[in-house]
N, C-alpha and C positions, 0 to 999 in steps of 0.2 A: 235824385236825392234819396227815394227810397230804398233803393237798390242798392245806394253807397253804404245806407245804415245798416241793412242787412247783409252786406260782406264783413264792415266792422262786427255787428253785431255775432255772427258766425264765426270772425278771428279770436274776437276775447273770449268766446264759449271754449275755442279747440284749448286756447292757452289756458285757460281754467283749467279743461281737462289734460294738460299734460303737468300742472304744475302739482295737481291730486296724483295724479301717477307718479311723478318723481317723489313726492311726499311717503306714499304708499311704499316704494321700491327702498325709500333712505329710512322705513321706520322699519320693515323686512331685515333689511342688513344689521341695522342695531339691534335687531332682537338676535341674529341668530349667531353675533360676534358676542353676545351677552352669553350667551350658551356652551357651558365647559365641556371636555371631552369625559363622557364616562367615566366615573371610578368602577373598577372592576373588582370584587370582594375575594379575601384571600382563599373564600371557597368556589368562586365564580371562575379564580384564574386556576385554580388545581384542574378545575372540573374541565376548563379550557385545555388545558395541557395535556389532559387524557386526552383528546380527542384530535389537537394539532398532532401528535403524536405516532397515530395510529395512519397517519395522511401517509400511503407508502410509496410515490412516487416523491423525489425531492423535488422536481419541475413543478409540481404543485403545490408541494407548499410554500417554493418563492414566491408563486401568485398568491396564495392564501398571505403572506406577508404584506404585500402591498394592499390590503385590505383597509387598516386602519392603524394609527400607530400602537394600539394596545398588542395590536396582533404581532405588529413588526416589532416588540419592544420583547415580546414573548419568545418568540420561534432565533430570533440573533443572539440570548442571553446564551452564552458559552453551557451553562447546566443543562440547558434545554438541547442543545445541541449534542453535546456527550449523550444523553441516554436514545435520542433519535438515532444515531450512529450505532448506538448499542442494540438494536430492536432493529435496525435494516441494514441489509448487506451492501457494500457499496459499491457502486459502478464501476464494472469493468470496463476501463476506456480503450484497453489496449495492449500492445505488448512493445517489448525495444529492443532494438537488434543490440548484440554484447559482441561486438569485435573490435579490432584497430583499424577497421578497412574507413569507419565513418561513413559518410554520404550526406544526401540533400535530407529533408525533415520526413519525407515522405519512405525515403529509404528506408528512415533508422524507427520509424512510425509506424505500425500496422494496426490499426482500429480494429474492432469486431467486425464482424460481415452480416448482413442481413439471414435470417430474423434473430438474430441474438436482440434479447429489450434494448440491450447499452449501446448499437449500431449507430444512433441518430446522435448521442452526445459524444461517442467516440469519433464519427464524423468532424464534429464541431469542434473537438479539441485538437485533431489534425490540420486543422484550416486554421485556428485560432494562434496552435501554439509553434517555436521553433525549436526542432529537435536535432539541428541541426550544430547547433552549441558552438555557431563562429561567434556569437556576441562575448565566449571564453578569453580572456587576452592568452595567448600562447598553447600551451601545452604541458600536461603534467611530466615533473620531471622522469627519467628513463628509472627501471627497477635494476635492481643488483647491486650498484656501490650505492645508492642513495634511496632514499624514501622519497616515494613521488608528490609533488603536491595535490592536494584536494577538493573540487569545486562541487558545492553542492548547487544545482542549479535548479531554477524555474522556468522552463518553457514556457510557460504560458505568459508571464510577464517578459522572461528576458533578465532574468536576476541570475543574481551568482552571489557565491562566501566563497571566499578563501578558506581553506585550511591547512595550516601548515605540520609537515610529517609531527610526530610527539618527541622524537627523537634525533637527536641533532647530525648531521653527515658522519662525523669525524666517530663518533661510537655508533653507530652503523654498522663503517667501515670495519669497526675492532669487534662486531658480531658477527664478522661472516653472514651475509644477508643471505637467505636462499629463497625467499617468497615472500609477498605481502597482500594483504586484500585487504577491502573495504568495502562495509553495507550498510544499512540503516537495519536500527535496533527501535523498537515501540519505547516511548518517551519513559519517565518514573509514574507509577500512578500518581504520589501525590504531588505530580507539577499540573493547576489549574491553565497554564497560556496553552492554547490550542494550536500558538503558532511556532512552540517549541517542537527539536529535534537531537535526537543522538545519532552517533555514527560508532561503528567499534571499527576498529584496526589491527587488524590478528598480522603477527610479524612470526616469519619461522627462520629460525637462524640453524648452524649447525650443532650446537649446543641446547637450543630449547626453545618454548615457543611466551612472549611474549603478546596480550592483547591490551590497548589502551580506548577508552569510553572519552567521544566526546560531547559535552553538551553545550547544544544553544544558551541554554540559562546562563552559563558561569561562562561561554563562550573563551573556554580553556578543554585539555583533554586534564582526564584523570589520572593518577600517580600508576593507574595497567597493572594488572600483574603478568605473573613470569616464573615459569616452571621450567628445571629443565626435562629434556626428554627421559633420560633414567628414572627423575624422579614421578613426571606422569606413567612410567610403566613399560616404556620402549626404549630399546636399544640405540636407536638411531632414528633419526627424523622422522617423523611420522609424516604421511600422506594423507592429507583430509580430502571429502567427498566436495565436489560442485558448491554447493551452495550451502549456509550454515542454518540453524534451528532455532527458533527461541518461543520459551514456553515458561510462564512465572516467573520472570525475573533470570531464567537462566539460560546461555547461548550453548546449542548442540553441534560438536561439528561430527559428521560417521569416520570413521579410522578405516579406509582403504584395508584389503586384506588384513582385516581383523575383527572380531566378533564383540566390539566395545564401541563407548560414544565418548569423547572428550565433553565435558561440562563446565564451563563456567557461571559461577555465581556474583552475578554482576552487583551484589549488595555486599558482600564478601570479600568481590572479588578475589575469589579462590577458587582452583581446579580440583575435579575429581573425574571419578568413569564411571558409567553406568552399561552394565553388561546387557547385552541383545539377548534375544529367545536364542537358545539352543539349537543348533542347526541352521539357521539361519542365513547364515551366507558360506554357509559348507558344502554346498552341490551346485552354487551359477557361479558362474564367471563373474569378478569384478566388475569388469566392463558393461555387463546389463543388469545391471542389479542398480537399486537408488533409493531411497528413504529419506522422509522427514520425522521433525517431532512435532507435537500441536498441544495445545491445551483442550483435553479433552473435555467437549461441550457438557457442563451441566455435571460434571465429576466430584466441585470440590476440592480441585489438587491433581486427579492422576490425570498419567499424559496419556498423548495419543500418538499413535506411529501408523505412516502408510510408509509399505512395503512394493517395492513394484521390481519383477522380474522377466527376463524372455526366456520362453522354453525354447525346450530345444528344438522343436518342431515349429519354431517360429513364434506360435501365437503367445500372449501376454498376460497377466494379470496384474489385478493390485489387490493387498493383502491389508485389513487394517488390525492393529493390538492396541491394547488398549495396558497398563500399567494395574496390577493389581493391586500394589499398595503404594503409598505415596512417601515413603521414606527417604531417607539419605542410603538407605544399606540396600535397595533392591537390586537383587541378583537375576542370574539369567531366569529363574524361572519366577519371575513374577509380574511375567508379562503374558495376556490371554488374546487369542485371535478372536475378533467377534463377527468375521466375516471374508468374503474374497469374492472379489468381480473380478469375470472376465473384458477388457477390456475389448471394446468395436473396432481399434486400429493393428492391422497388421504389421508387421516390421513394429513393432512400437521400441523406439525411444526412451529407454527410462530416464527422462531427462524432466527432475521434479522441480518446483523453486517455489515456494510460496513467496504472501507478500505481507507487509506490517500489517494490514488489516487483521490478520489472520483468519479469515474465514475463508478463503479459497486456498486448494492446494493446484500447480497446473504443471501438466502436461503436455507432452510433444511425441507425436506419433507421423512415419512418415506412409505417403499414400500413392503415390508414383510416381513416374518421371514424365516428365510433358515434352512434349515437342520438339524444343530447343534446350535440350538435356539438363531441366533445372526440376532439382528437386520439391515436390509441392507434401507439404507438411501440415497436420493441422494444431492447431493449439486446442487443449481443450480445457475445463474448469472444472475440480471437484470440490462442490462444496460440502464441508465436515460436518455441518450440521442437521444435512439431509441425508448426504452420500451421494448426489444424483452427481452425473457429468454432463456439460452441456458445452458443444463445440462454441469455440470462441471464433476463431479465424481461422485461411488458410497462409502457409507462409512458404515463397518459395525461395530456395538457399541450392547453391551450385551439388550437385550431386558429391563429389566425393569430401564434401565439408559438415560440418555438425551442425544448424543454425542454433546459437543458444541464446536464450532471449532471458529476459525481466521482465513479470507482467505490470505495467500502470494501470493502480484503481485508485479512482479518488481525486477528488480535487487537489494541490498540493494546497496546504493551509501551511507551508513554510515561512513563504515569502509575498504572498499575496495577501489582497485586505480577505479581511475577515465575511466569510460568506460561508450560505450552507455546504 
């Protein structure tokens, strides 16, 4: 009997003590569900922001995000992300092959290569995304009688838009079509959606050249303008350079044997020309000669020009001018060289393109023939606000063919949710 009281005795102690414990554990919880999430004072979140800010890997400050929701409410706001964007350069993921041959995603894909910084996300975006573009239904229509259709897409999700020519078949046909392209143009400043996009559409006919602006927002194209060739200053069709320019608001294309830049003002939209330095493309060959225009860093207004030619003894440079006054009426001399690198690739390529970012200008130099007769080429990167060049990849392309690429930086914020 005594032995039985002291087991009861011993059960109602434990359940005593576990009913103080759950006691203790349910007055814990209600305190700490009583307890708001910090207010953060409008000097506290400034002082914050200087310093999420200055976090220059973006891999870290997604983590820095998931911290607390002040933090994640801070670093997603659209404001906060524009000047972050603006204060770091953005990751080079890659480059993409520009032919009709197509292929599998890995083909048309080339990431950085070790130790470029970008290797490990450019990795991830080859494994993540499909560049392979069968999830397109069909095919853009053929050039010559008609305007092709338009697919802006997302790899990374598998998204697509249509976009259909600006111009309908039937007056096309009654322009004599002789060439068409299409690129992305950097959005308007003051459109706040970061997941807006324009596209221009330069149309060359045999009477003159036609470009028309589309935008996501109004998800229509613009009314284009349209010059003819006489009246931009040429007898007959002009021949525009590889890839076009754009710097404030207005798209650069280079005029093929000629000492001039076609300019459109995409606020205007209105054409004019702005004349090249003096001498400039009067001793190379078309053919190795290549030029951009940029917004020169920290100017103000004037632009900036890289010049890149092959000597005749092979080797290469690149040549940078810089705009000496920022007018409508600048002539050929009011443009200043403020320097010239010899470039590290032999045989070099003047084969330029920048990207909407615009902080990188890139390059394509080739470096020998391998094995199995394919050409190995390297991409390289100049950034304009330093000047340095830093190899991006290498790319191999059949020997007697050009490989021409488009560099991919950036996340695309097109068509996917909103992230850094």
């Amino acid at each position: 009997m005594a032995e039985e009281k002291g087991r009861r005795a011993r059960s109602d102690g434990d359940k005593a003590q576990e009913e103080k414990g759950k006691r203790a554990v349910t007055e814990e919880l209600s305190k700490r569900k009583s307890i708001s999430v910090p207010h953060i004072s409008i000097h506290g979140k400034r002082l914050l922001e200087q310093i999420l800010v200055r976090i220059a890997s973006p891999i870290d400050l997604v983590r820095v995000s998931t911290a607390c929701v002040s933090f994640h409410r801070l670093i997603t706001d659209p404001i906060f992300l524009r000047r972050y964007r603006s204060l770091h350069p953005p990751l080079i993921l890659g480059t993409i092959k520009c032919d009709d041959d197509g292929g599998s995603s890995s083909e048309v894909f080339q990431p950085p290569a070790a130790p470029h910084p970008s290797a490990p996300a450019g990795r991830s975006m080859a494994s993540a995304a499909d560049f392979s573009l069968d999830y397109v239904p069909g095919s853009p229509g053929p050039a010559g009688e008609q305007l092709p259709d338009l697919f802006v897409c997302d790899p990374l999700y598998r998204r697509y838009l249509l976009l259909r020519p600006p111009i309908p078949d039937g007056q096309v046909h009654a322009q004599d079509l002789e060439f068409d392209d299409a690129f992305f143009v950097p959005r308007a400043d003051e459109d706040d959606d970061e997941a807006s996009f324009r596209v221009a559409m330069e149309i060359h006919s045999t009477t003159g050249l036609s470009v028309f602006i589309y935008s996501s927002g109004s998800g229509s194209w613009s009314a284009g303008a349209s010059n003819s060739w006489d009246t931009l200053g040429f007898g007959e069709p002009a021949l525009f350079s590889d890839w076009a320019s754009y710097a404030y608001g207005c798209i650069y294309w280079q005029v093929r044997y000629s000492n001039e830049l076609v300019e459109l003002d995409m606020n205007r939209m209105e054409f004019s020309s702005v004349d090249l330095p003096l001498g400039l493309l009067g001793h190379h060959d078309e053919d190795q000669a290549s030029m951009l225009i940029f917004e020169e860093p920290g100017s103000n207004g004037r632009l900036g020009m890289i010049f890149v030619h092959v000597m005749h003894d092979g080797t290469s440079s690149l040549r940078y001018y810089t705009s000496v006054q920022n007018d409508e009426d600048m002539g050929a001399n009011g443009w200043q060289m403020k320097g010239e690198i010899p470039l590290p690739v032999a045989h070099f390529t003047p084969n330029l393109c920048s990207c909407q970012h615009r902080r990188f200008v890139f390059l394509e130099g080739s470096l020998f023939i391998d094995v199995q007769g394919m050409c190995v080429s390297a991409c390289s990167a100049l950034d304009i606000e330093t000047m340095e060049i830093e190899r991006v990849s290498h790319i191999r392309s059949p020997e007697d063919s050009l490989y021409d690429f488009l560099p991919y930086v950036g996340f695309p914020p097109s068509m996917s949710p909103r992230r850094i």
